[in-house]
N, C-alpha and C positions, 0 to 999 in steps of 0.2 A: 439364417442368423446363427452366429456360435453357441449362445446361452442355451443349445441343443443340451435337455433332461441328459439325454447319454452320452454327451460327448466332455470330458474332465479338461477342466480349465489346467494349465501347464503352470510347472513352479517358477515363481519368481526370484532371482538369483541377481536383483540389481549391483552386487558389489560383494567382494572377496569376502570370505568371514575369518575370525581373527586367525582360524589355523589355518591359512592360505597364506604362506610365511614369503614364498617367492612375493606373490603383489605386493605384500606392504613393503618388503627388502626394498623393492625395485620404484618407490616411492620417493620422488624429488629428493636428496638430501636435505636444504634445506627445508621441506617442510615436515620430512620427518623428524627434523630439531624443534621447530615451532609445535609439533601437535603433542611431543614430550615435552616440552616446557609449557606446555597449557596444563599439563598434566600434572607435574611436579608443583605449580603455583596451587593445585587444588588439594594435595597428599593430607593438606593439616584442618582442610577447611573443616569447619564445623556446621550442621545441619540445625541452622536456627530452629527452634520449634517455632512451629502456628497455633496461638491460641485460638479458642470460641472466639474472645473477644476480639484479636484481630481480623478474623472475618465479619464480625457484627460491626464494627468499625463505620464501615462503607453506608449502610445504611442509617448510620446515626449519624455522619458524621459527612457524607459524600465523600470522604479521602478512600481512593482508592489504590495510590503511591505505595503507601507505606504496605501494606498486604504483598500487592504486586512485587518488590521488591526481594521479599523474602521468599516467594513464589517462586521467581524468575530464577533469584541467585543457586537455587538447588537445581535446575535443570539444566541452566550455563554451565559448572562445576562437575556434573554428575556425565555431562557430556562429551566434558575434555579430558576426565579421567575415563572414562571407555575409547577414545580413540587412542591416549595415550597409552594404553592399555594395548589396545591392538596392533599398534607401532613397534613396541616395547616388546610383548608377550611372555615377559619373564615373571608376571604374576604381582608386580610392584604397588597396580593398581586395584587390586582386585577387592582387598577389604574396605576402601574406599569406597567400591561401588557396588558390592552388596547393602553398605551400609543406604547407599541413596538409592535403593532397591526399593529399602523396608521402608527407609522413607516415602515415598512417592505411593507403595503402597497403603503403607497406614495414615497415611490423610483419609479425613472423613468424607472430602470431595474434591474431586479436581477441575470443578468449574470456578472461576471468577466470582467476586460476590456480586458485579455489578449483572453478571450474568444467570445469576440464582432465582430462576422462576420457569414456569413451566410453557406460559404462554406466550406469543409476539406483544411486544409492550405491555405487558402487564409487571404491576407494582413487585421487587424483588425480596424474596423471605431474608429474616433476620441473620438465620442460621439455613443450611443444605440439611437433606435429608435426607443421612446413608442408604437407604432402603429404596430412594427413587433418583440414581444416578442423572443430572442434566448434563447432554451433550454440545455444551459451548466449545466455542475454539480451542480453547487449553486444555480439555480434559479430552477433545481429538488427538489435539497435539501432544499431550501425555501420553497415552493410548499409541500411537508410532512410536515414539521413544523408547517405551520398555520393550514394544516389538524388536526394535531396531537392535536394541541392546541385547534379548532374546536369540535373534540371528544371529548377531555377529561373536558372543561367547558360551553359546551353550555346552559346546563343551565343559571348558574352564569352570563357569559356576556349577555345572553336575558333577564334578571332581568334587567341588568342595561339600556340596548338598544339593539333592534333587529337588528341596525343597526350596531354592529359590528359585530355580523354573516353574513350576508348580504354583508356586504363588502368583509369578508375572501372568499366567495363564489363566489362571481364574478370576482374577485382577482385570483381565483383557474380556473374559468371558462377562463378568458379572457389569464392569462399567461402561464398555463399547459394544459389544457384537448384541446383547439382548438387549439393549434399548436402544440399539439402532436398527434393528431389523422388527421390533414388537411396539415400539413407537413412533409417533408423528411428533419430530419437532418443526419447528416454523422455516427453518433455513432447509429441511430436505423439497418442499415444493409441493405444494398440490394445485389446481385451477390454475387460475389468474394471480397467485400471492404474489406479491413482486418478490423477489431476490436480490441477491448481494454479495458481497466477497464473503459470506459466513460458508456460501453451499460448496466451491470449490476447494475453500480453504479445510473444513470438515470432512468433505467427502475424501480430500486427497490425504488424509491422514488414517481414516477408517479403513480404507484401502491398503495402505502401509500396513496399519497395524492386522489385518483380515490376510494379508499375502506372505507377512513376512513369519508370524506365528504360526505354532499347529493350529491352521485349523480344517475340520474335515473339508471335501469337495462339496457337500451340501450348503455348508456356512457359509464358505468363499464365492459360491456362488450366487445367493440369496445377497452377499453383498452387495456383489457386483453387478446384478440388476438393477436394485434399488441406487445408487452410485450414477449407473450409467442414466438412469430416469432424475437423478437431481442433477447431473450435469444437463441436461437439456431442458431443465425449467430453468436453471439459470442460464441460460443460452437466449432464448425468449423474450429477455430483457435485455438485453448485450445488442447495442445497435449493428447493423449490418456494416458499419464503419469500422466497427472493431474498437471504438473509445468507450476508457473506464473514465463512468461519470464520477467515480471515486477519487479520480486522481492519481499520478504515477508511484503513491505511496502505496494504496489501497489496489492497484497491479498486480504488486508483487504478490499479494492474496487474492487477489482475481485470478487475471489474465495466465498467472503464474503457476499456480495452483494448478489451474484448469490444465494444463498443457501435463502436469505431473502425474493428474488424474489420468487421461486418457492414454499417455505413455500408457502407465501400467496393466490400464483394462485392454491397452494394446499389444502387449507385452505376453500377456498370460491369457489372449487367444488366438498366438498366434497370427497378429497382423490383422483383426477382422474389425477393428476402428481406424485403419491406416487412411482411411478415406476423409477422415477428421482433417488431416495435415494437409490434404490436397484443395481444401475448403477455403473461398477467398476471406471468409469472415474469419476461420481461423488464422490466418494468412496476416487478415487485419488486425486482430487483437494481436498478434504477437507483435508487428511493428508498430504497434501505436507508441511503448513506450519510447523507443527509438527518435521515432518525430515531437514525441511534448521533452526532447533533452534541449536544452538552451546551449551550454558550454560547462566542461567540470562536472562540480558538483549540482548542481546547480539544474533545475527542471522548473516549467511553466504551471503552476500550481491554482490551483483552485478547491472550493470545499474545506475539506479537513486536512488535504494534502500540505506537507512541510513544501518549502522551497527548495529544500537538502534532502531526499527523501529514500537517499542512499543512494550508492555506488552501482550500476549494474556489471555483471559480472555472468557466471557460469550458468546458473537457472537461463539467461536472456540468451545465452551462444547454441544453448541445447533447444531454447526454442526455436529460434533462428536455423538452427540444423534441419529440426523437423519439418520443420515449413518451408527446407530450402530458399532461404534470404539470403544471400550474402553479406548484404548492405548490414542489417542486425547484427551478423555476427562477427564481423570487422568493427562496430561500435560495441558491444561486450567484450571480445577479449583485449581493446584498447585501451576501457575502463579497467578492466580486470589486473589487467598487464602493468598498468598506471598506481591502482588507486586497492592493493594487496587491505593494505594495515587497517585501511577504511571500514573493507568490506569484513576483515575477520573481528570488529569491533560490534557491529551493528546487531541488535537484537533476533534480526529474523535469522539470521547466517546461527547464531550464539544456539538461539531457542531448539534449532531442528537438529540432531543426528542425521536424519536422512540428507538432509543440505552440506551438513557436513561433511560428510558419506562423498556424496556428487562433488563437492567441492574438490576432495582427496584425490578418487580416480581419472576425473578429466582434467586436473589440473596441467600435468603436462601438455594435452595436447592445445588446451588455453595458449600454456605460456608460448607454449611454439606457434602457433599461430602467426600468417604474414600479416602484420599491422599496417605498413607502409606504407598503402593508398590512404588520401588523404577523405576523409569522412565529410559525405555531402547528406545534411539533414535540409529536407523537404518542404517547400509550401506544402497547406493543408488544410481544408475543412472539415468539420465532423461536425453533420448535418444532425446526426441524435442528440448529440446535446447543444451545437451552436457554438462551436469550441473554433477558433482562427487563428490559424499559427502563419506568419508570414516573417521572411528574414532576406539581411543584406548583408553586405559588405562586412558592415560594422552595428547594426541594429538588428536583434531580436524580438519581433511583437506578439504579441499572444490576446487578443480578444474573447471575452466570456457572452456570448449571445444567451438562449436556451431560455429556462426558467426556472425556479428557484425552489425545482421538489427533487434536486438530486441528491444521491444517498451521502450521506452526511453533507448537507447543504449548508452554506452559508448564502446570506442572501448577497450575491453578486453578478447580477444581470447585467450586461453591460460593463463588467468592468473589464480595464485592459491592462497588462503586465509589460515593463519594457526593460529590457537589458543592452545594453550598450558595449562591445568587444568582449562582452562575457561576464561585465558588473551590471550589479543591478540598480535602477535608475527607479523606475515606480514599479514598485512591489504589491503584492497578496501577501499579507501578514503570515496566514497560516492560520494554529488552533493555539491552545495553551495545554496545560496539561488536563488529561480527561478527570473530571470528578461527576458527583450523583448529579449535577446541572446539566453537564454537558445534551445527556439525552433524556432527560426529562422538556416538560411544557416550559421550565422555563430558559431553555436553550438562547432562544435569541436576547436572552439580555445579557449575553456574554460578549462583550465588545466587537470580538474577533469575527462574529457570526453576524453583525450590522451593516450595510451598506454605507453606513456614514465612515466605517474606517476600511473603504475598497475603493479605488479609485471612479467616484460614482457620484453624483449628486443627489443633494437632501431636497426634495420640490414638495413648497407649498407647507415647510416646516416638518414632512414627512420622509422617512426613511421608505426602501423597500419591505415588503411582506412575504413570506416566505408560502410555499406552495406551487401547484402547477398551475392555477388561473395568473399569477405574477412572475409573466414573464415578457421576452421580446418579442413584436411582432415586425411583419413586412420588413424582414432580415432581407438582405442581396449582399453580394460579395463577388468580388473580381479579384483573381490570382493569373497574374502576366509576369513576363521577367525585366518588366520595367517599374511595374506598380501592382501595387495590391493593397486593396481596401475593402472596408466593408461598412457595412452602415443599417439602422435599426431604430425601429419604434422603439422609447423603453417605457412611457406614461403608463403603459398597463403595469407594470411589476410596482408601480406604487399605490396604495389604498387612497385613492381619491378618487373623488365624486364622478359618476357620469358625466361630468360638462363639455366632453370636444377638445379639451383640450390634449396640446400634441408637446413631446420633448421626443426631439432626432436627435442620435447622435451616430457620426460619422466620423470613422478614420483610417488614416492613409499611409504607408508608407513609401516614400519616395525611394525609388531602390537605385537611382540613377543620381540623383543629388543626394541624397545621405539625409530624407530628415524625414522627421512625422509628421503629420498635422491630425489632432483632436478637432471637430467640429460641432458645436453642442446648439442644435436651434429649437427653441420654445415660443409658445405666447402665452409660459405661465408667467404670472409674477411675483415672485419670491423663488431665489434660486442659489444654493450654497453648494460648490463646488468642492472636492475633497479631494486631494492627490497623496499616496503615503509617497516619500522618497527613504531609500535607502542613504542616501550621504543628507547631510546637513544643512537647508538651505539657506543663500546669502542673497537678498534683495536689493536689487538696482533698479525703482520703478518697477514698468513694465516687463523687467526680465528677471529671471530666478537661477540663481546657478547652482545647482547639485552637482557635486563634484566637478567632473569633464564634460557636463551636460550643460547647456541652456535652453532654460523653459520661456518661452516670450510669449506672452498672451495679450488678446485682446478683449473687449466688452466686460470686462468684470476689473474689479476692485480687490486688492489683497485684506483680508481680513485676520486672520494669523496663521502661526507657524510653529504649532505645537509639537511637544516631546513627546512622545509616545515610549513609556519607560520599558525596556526587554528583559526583566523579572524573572518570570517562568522557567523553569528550566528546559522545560520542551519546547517554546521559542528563542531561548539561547543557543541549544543546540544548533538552531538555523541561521541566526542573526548574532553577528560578534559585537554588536553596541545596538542603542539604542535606534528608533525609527523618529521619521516626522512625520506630521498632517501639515500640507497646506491646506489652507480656505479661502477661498476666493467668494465674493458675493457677485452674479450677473449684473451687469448693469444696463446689457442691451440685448435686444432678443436672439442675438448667436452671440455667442461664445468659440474664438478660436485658441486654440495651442500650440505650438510651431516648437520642434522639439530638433535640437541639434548638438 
């Protein structure tokens, strides 16, 4: 093994530093116009301060927006005047970005409030405690940023004073490298914890900030041990399918991550994780994102995942590189090539220097890339969570089997997503915006996280209940290239009584005639059907027309066809007007759906 006492891990040198004048010269024109005018929009910005009270906010108050907000807006800004900076290097940006130096270090913490506590689920302090730094995702990701920023002008800033290198470093020393190597938080792993997108996302930051900084060979090493040991408890939990039960949002912090992480610990020994890439599970996680794409913008979501959960792009082509995919990387740089202004908008792209970094120097070889061949996404199951993706012509389907203890869960057993030439016809809502509810006990009485508004039935006057005893049983599934269906116990994911009784539901896609069919058979008695649609519907009898669609159903009765108003601003982002609920009540023991 490398992590050999005597043998020194190798320096990391992911990208040019700002006195590498030839790279940055030889950087697209146009995006060296863009990463200056990201630059120049920021020259006058002002560094809102953070009061006590707006961190104590969150706790009193669940709003977490308004905090976030002012949080975000200084590491957005702080990040586009250090590339502009580096583009530029005539020193334009410089006082700018000492200033969001001191800033970023003179905050009292750089965790989240909703993140402010020491344990897994435990109640969060009012106020942080400068004296016992917590490692949440942001104060990771802070932590790479000054590294990043440390890398790339340490010159420049020791012209002007040593002492704001100096600062970044002990800043790096006191908030990341001793409480990450002297403490246990919940997302590094130990036993059986489960894990989550916090361990790759964390770890691939700490790593950043541990390679890209001075730090001795002792440090970087103690890292990268403990690093390489939380990537593989979160590996453990990562079905052998390679699907995030997170969703293609929560990927980009998985699957994503992970891929960033191993680079690096791959990087700086010399090739002795290369064997990671040749791994059909890593193989799998990276094309998962790939096959839950629908068309566009646009992916088959479930959980807390948006429906719009962003643009793939550069991160997805370098994974697809390592893993040698072709298929991946013909669908990233087609996204990329397509959907530029998207991806430079989006928070994860905004929040990271280092992403920005990767963005810069592969960008060329993105844009050049041969797009030409036409992009064939895949039937597919994934057997860990119960996830069915099957597609035609002109029909897109997506089935949610599994049970309802995935991480950020909604309860949606059985429900099924359908898009039609690449509009959406029945939808998964998504989340709303995160507040103190969202992950608190009283989560599921947030509308968006209930069965009764997923395409799903209400039986017996009850919704589903959330957990691993409620979910799908005696699942089977058929993937041919004429038909594909699948079908499923769902009585247990509902809190009702031992009695025998049974609710199947099956469906199909006709890939040869163009239509669906829902098939819903029960011998309970009382039975309220829900379908969300994205367009408006308009009733003729037995048949319902959302947009270009018809819904024609049998054995049940329309009962209404409600608004479901799109408010939120984190569901407006996804959805450009409002949703419906149909409701249908059973009126015979199957229920069918014929969807054309």
């Amino acid at each position: 093994m490398f992590l050999a006492e005597d043998k020194d891990l190798q320096d990391f040198f992911p990208f040019p530093t700002a006195a590498d004048r030839s790279a940055y010269e030889q950087l697209a024109p146009k995006l060296r116009q863009r990463l200056i005018a990201e630059g120049e929009a920021c020259l006058h910005y002002g560094y809102s301060p953070i009061y006590a009270t707006d961190f104590m906010a969150f706790k009193r108050t669940g709003n977490r927006v308004d905090f976030e907000h002012i949080y975000f807006e200084r590491r957005y800004n702080l990040n586009s005047l250090v590339l502009a900076e580096c583009v530029e290097h005539e020193g334009r940006f410089l006082d700018q970005i000492i200033n969001g130096i001191f800033v970023l270090c003179e905050e009292s913490a750089w965790q989240l409030p909703p993140h402010n506590s020491y344990e897994r689920n435990q109640p969060q302090e009012i106020l942080p405690d400068a004296t016992r730094p917590v490692l949440d995702l942001f104060a990771c990701e802070t932590g790479a940023q000054l590294a990043c920023i440390y890398y790339l002008l340490k010159e420049q800033l020791n012209a002007v004073s040593p002492f704001i290198t100096t600062r970044i470093l002990s800043e790096l020393n006191r908030r990341i490298f001793e409480p990450y190597l002297n403490r246990h938080f919940w997302w590094m792993g130990q036993g059986d914890e489960p894990m989550c997108n916090w361990t790759p996302w964390c770890t691939q930051n700490v790593l950043i900030a541990a390679f890209l900084a001075d730090c001795s060979q002792d440090t970087r090493k103690a890292v990268l041990k403990k690093a390489a040991a939380g990537c593989d408890y979160f590996l453990k939990d990562y079905g052998e399918d390679g699907c995030c039960d997170e969703g293609a949002l929560y990927f980009r912090r998985a699957g994503l991550c992970l891929d960033a992480a191993a680079d690096m610990m791959n990087r700086v020994t010399d090739g002795a994780f290369s064997h990671l890439y040749a791994w059909s599970k890593m193989k799998n996680v990276a094309s998962y994102i790939e096959n839950v794409h629908v068309e566009g913008r646009y992916y088959f979501n479930f959980a807390d995942c948006s429906p719009t959960p962003g643009r793939s792009g550069i991160r997805e082509f370098l994974f697809g590189k390592r893993t040698e995919q072709p298929a991946l990387m013909l669908f990233a740089a087609k996204d990329f090539q397509t959907a530029q202004d998207e991806i430079y908008q989006e928070e994860t792209y905004r929040l990271s220097l280092y992403y920005r970094l990767q963005n810069a120097f592969y960008y060329s070889e993105v844009m050049a890339y041969d797009t030409s061949a036409p992009m064939v996404h895949r039937d597919i199951y994934y057997p860990s969570i119960g996830l069915f993706i099957a597609r035609s012509n002109s029909f897109c389907l997506a089935v949610k089997a599994g049970d309802n203890d995935d991480n950020h869960n909604h309860n949606d057993t059985g429900s099924l997503t359908l898009y039609k030439n690449g509009r959406p016809v029945l939808v998964d809502i998504g989340v709303e915006s995160y507040t103190g509810k969202t992950f608190s006990a009283e989560r599921y009485e947030i509308w968006t996280m209930q069965s009764g508004y997923h395409n799903l039935p209400s039986i017996e006057g009850t919704d589903q209940h959330e957990g691993s005893r409620y979910g799908a049983a005696d699942v089977k599934y058929k993937l041919d290239e004429n038909r594909a269906e699948i079908s499923m116990e769902l009585i247990h994911a509902y809190p009702l009584p031992e009695n025998g009784h049974s609710y199947r539901r099956q469906v199909l896609l006709d890939k040869e005639s163009e239509y669906v069919t829902l098939r819903d058979t029960t011998d309970c008695s009382s039975v309220i059907l829900n379908f969300i649609t994205y367009e408006k519907p308009e009733t003729d009898g037995s048949v319902i027309k959302s947009g270009d669609v018809c819904l024609e159903f049998q054995g049940a009765q329309l009962l209404t066809i409600e608004t479901l108003p799109i408010t939120d601003p984190r569901l407006q982002a996804a959805w450009d007007h409002d949703l419906y609920r149909i409701r249908l009540t059973m009126t015979e023991k199957e229920f069918v759906l014929n969807i054309r």
